[in-house]
C-alpha positions as a Markdown table, in Angstrom:
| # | Residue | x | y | z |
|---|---|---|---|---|
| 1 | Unk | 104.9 | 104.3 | 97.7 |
| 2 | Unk | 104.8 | 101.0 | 99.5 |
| 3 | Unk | 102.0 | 99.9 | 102.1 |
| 4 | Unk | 102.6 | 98.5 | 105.2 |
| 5 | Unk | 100.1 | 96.6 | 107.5 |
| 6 | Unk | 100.3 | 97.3 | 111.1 |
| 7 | Unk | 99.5 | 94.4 | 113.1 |
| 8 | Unk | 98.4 | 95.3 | 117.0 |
| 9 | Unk | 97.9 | 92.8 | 119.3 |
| 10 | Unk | 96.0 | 92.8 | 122.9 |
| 11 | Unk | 98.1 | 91.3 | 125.6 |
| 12 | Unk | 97.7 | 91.5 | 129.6 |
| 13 | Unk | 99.6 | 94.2 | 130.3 |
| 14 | Unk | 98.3 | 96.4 | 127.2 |
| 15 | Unk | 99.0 | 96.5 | 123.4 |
| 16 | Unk | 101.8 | 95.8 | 121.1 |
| 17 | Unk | 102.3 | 97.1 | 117.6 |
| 18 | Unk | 104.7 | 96.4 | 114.7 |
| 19 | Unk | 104.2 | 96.9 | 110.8 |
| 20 | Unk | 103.7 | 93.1 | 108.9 |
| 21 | Unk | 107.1 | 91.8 | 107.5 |
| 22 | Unk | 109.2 | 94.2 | 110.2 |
| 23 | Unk | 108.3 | 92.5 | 113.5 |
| 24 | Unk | 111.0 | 92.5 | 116.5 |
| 25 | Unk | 112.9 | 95.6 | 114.2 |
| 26 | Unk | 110.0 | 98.1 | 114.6 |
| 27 | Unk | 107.7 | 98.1 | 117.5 |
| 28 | Unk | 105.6 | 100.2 | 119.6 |
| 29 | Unk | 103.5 | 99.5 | 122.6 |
| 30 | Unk | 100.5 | 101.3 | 124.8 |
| 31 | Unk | 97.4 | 101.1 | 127.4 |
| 32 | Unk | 95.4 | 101.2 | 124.9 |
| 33 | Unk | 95.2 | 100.0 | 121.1 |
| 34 | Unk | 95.0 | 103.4 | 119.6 |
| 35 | Unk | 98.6 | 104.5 | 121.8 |
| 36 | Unk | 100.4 | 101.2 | 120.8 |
| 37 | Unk | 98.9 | 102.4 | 117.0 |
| 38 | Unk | 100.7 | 105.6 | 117.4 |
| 39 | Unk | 103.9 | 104.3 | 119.4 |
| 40 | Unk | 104.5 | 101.9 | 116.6 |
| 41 | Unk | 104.0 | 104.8 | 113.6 |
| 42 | Unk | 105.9 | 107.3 | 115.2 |
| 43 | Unk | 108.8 | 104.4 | 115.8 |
| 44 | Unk | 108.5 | 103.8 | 112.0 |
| 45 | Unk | 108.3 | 106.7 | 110.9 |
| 46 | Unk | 111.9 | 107.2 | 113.3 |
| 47 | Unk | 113.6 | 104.5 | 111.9 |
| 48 | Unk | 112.7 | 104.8 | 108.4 |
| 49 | Unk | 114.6 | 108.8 | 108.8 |
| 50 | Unk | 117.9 | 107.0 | 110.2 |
| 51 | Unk | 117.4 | 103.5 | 108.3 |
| 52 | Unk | 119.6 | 100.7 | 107.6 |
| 53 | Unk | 118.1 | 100.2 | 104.4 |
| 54 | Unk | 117.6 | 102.3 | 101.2 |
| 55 | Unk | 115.0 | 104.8 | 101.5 |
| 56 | Unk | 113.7 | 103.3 | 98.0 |
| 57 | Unk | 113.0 | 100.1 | 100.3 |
| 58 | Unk | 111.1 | 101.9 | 102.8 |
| 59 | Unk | 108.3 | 103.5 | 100.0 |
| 60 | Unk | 105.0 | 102.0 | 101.3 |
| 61 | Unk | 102.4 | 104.3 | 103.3 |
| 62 | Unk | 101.6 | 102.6 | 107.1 |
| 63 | Unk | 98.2 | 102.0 | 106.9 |
């Protein structure tokens, strides 16, 4: 299974979150980092059941 890196970044209004490679296509967002962690996991998680792609592409874990 393939790995993906989840970046989070702070920002003024709270935290954004998207997996390395995937940014703009998969994002989550939150108050706080572990939320935006969570948002953007769940959101991946969502768009890797109804993907565009193969599921063979989508075979990394989300660290």
């Amino acid at each position: 299974m393939k790995q993906y890196k989840i970046i989070v970044e702070k920002h003024p209004d709270g935290y954004v979150a998207y997996p390395l490679g995937l940014k703009g296509v998969v994002v989550g967002q939150g108050d706080t980092y572990e939320e935006a962690l969570s948002d953007v996991k769940s959101a991946f998680r969502f768009h890797i059941k109804n993907n565009l792609y193969t599921s063979r592409h989508f075979r990394r874990r989300i660290l």
